[in-house]
C-alpha positions as CSV (number, residue, x, y, z in Angstrom):
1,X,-2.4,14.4,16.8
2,X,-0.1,11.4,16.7
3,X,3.6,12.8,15.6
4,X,5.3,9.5,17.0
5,X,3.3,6.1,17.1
6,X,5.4,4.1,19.1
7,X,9.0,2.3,19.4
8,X,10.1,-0.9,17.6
9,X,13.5,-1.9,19.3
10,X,14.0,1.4,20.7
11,X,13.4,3.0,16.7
12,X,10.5,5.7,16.8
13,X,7.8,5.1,14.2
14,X,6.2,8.1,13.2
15,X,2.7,8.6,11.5
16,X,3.5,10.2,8.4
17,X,6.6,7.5,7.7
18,X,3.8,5.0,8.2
19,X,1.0,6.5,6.1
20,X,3.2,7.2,3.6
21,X,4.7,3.1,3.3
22,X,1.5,2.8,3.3
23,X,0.2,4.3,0.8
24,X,3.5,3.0,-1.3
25,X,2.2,-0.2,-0.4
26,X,-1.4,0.0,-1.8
27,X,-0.4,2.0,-4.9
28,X,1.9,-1.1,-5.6
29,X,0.1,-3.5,-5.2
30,X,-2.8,-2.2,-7.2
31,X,-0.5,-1.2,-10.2
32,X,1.4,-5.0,-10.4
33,X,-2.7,-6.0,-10.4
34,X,-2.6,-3.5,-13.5
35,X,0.1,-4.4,-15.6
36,X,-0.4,-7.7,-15.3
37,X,-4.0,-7.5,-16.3
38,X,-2.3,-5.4,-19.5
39,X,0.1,-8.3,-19.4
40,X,3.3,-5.4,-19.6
41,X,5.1,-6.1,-15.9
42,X,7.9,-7.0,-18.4
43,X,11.7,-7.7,-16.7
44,X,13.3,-4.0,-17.2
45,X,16.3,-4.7,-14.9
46,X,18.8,-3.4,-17.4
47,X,16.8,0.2,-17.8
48,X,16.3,0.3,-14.1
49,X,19.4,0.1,-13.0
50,X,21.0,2.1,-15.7
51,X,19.4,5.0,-14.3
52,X,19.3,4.0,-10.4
53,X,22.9,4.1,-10.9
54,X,22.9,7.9,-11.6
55,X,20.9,8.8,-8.9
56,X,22.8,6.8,-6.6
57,X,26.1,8.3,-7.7
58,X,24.2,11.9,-7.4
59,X,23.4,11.2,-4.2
60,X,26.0,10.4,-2.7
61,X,27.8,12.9,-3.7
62,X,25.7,15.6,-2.7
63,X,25.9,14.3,0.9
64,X,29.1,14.6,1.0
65,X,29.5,17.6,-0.7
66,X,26.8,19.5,1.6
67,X,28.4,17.4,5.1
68,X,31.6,18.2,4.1
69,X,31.0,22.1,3.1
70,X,28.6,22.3,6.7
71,X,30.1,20.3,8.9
72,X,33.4,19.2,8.4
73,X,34.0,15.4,6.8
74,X,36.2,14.5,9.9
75,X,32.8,13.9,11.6
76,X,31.3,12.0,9.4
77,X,31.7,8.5,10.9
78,X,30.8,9.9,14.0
79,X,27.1,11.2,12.5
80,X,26.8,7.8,10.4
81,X,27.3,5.5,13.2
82,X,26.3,7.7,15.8
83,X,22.7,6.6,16.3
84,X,20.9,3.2,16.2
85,X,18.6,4.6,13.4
86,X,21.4,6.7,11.5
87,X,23.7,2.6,11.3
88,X,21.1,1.4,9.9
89,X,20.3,3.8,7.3
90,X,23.9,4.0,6.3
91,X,24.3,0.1,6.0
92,X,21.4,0.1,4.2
93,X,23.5,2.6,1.8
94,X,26.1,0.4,1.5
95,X,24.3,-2.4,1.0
96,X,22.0,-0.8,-2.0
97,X,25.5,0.4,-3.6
98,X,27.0,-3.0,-3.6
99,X,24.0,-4.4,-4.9
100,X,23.5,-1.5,-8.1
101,X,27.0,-1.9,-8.8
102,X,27.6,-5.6,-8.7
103,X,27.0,-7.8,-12.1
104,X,23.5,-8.0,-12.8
105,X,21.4,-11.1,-13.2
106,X,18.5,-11.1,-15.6
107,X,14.5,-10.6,-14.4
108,X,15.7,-8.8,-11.1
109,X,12.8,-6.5,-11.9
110,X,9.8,-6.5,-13.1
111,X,8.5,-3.0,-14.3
112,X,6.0,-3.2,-11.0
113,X,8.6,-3.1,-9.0
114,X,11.0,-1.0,-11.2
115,X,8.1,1.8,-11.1
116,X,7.3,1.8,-7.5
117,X,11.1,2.1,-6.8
118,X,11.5,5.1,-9.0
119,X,8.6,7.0,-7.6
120,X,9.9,6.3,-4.4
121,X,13.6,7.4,-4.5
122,X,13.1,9.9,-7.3
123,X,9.8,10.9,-6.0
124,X,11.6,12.1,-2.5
125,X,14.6,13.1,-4.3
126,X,12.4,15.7,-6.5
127,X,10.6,17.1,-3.6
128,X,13.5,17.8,-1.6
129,X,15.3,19.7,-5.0
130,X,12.0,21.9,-4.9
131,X,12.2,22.6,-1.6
132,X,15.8,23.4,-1.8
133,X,14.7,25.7,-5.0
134,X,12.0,27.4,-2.6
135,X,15.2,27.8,0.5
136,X,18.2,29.0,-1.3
137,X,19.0,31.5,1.2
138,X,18.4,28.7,4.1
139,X,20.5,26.2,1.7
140,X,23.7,28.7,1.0
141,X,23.8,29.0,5.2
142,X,22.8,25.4,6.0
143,X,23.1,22.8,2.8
144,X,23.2,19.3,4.6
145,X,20.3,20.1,7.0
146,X,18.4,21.4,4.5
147,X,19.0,19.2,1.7
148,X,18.8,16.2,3.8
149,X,16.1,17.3,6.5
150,X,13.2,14.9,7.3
151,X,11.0,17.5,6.3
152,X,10.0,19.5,2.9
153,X,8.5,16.5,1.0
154,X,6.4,18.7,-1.8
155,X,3.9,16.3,-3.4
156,X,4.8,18.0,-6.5
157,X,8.2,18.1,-7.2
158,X,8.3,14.5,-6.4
159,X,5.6,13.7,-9.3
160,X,7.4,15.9,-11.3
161,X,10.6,14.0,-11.5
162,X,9.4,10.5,-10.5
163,X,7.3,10.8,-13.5
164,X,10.6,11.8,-15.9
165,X,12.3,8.6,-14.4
166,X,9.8,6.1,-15.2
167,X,8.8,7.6,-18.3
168,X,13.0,7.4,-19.6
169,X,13.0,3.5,-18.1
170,X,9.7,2.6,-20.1
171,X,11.0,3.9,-23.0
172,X,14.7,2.6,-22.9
173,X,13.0,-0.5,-22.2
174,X,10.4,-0.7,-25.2
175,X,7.5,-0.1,-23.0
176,X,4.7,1.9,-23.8
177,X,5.2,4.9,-21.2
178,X,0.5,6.1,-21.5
179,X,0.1,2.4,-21.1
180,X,2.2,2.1,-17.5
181,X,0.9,5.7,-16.6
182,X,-2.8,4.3,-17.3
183,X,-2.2,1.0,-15.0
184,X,-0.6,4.0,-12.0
185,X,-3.3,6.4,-12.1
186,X,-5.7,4.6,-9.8
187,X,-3.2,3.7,-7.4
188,X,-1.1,6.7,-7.4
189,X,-4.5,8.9,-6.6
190,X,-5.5,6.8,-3.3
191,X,-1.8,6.5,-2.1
192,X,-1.7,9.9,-2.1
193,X,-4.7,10.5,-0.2
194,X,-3.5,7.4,1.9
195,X,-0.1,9.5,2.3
196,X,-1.8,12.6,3.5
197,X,-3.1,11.0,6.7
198,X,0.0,10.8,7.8
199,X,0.1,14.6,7.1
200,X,-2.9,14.8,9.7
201,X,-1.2,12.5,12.2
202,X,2.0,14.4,12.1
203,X,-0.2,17.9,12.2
204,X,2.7,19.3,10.4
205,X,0.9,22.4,8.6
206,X,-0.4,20.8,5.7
207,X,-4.1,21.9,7.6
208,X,-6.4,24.3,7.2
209,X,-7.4,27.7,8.2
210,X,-9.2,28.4,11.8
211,X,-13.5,26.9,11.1
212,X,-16.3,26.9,13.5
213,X,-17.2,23.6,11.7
214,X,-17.8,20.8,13.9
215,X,-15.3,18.4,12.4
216,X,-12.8,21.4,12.9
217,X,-9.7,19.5,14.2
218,X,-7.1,20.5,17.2
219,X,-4.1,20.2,16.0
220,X,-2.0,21.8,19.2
221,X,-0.1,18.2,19.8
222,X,1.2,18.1,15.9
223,X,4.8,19.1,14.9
224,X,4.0,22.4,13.9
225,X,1.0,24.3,16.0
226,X,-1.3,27.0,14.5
227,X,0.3,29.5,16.8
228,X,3.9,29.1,14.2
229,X,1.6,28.3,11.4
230,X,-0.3,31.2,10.9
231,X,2.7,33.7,11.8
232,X,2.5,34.5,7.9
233,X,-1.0,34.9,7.6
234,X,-1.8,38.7,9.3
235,X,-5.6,38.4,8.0
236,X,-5.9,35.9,10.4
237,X,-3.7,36.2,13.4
238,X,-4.9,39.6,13.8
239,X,-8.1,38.4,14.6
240,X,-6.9,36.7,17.9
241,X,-5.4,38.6,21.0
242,X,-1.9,39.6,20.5
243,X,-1.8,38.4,17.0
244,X,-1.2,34.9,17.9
245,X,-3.6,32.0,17.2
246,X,-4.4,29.7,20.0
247,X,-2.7,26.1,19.4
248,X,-6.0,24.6,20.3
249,X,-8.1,26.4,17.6
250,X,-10.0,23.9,15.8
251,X,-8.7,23.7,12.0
252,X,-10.0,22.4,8.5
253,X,-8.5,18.9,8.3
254,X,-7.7,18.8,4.8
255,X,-6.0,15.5,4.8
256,X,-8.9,14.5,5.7
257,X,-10.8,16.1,2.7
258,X,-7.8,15.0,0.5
259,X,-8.4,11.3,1.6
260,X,-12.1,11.3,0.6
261,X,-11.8,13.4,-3.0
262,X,-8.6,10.9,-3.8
263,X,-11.0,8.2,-2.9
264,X,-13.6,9.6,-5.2
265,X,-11.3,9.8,-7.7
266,X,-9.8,6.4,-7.2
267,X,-13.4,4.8,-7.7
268,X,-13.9,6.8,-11.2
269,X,-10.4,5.7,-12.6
270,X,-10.9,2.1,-11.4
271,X,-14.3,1.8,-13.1
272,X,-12.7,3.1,-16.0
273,X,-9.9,1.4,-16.3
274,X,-10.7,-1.1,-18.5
275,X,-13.1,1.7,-21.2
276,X,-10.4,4.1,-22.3
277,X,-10.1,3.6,-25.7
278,X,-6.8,4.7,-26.5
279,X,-3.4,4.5,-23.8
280,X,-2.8,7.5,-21.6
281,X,-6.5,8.9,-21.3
282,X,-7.4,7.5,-18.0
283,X,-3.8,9.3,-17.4
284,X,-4.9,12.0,-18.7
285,X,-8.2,11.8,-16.4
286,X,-5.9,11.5,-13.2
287,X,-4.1,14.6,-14.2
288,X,-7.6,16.6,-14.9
289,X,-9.4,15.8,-11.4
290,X,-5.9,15.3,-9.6
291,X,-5.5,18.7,-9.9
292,X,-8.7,20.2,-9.9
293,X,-8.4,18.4,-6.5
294,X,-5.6,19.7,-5.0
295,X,-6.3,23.2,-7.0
296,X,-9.7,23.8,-4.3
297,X,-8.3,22.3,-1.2
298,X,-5.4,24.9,-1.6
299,X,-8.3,27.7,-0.7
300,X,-9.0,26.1,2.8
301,X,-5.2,25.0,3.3
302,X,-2.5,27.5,5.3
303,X,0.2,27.9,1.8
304,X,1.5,31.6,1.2
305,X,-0.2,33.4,-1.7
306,X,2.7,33.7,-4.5
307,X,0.9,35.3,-7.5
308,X,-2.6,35.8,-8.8
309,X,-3.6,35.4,-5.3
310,X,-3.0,31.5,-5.8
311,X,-0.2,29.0,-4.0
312,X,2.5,27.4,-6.1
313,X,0.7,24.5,-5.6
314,X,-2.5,25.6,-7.5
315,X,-0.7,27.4,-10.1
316,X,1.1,24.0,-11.1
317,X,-2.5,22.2,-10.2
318,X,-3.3,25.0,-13.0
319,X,-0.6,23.5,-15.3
320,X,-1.6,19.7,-14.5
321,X,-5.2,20.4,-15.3
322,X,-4.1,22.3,-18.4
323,X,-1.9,19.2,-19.8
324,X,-4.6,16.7,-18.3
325,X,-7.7,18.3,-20.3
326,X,-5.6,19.0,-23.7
327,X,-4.1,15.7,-23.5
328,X,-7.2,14.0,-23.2
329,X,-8.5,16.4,-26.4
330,X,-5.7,14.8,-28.4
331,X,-6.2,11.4,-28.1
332,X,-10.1,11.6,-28.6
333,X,-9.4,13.3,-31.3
334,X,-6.7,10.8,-32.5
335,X,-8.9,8.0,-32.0
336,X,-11.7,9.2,-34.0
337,X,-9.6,9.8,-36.6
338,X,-8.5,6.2,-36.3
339,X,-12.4,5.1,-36.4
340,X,-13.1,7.5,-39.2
């Protein structure tokens, strides 16, 4: 496992941070392909800022909120000019508030560009509130470090509210929200498989349980070991000496397996793409295998058990399929009605 890549200028790159611009990258660049070819990248500065405005304002304030309540707002120049990395990051705050909050010129952004921004800042600002949702006791003791800790990106709460944001800026904008969701699905499925490499480079604990496979993986260099990783899992640490599991047991890498069902996927919904027959069923497609994807690599992966003997992730893959299937039932069945 690769945790930390190498140094640009003394600045660590790290192998998730990578995959993931990566795979920001490609799902960008596929979805201005997209709308274009729907001819709907369509200037929606006015919509996009309205509501990047909020979330700035939002977030800034609950850093200072959290600093201030943990550690004391008499250090905060100290923290935010206290590392090469941490200037940077808070010029780069500075500069993104005077630019928000400045007047406006017209065609600043096209929806492309509008859409791959809010699934980027809303997408990372949903999966830290779930994560905060799943630590309340760890947030009352600690707020700023667990608010604003590196870690805890769920895939899902990210979605979740990424999607909310795009789908109000489409519509305050006079877009057609299943249209712009039809031109993402194909890119969002293979950035997220993109992403999880990073997962596998990092060797966070987004693996698998122990496998006599021979493409089991050692993940004993990543930034969370199977010896911390199983600590919750008795059925299987007591099947090793001591009840601990040896860093260098080999795993399931499912990034890995993510990588190549995503890319699967990706090659249905791009030969699709242009034969749905009515906007939002190849969205509703992405929903259906999306989460019958992440719903069976939740069985091989290392997630506590929270009810029905499933992970939170499966039971809102449950949800996703649920929406995906019905969804697509609707609009076949709205379309036929239309043909009738």
């Amino acid at each position: 496992m690769y945790p930390r890549l190498f140094e640009i200028g003394g600045i660590p790159v790290y192998g998730y941070g990578l995959m993931l611009a990566v795979g920001f990258i490609v799902a960008s660049s596929l979805l201005s392909a997209e709308l274009k070819r729907k001819q709907l990248n369509v200037d929606v500065t006015d919509s996009f800022v309205y509501f990047t405005k909020g979330l700035f304002v939002a977030l800034v304030v609950s850093f200072l909120a959290t600093f201030g309540f943990q550690r004391g707002l008499d250090t905060l120049l100290q923290f935010a000019f206290g590392s090469t990395l941490h200037t940077i990051v808070t010029l780069a705050v500075v500069a993104a508030g005077f630019f928000l909050f400045r007047k406006q010129a017209k065609g600043s952004f096209d929806l492309a560009n509008a859409v791959t921004l809010l699934a980027l800042t809303f997408g990372v600002v949903g999966s830290k509130t779930l994560y905060v949702l799943e630590h309340l006791t760890e947030f009352s003791q600690r707020p700023f470090d667990t608010a604003f800790s590196p870690g805890g990106l769920t895939f899902y709460g990210g979605f979740l509210l990424a999607t909310l944001a795009i789908y109000l800026t489409t519509r305050k904008a006079g877009v057609p929200f299943l249209a712009v969701a039809d031109a993402a699905s194909p890119g969002l499925i293979i950035g997220y498989g993109i992403a999880r490499i990073g997962c596998h480079l990092a060797g966070d604990g987004d693996y698998g349980f122990p496998t006599t496979l021979p493409w089991g993986t050692d993940y004993s260099r990543g930034t969370f070991p199977p010896s911390e990783a199983f600590k919750p899992f008795p059925e299987i640490t007591s099947q090793f000496p001591n009840g601990i599991v040896p860093d260098t047991t080999p795993c399931h890498p499912t990034p890995v397996y993510e990588l190549i069902l995503c890319a699967l996927i990706f090659w249905f919904l791009w030969s699709r793409r242009s034969k749905a027959t009515a906007d939002g069923k190849l969205f509703m497609m992405y929903l259906l295998f999306a989460g019958l994807e992440r719903f069976v690599i939740e069985f091989f992966r290392i997630n506590p058990r929270i009810a029905l003997g499933l992970s939170e992730a499966q039971l809102i893959a449950v949800l996703l399929v649920a929406v995906g299937a019905l969804g697509w039932y609707r609009l076949s069945k709205a379309r036929d009605s239309e043909t009738a």
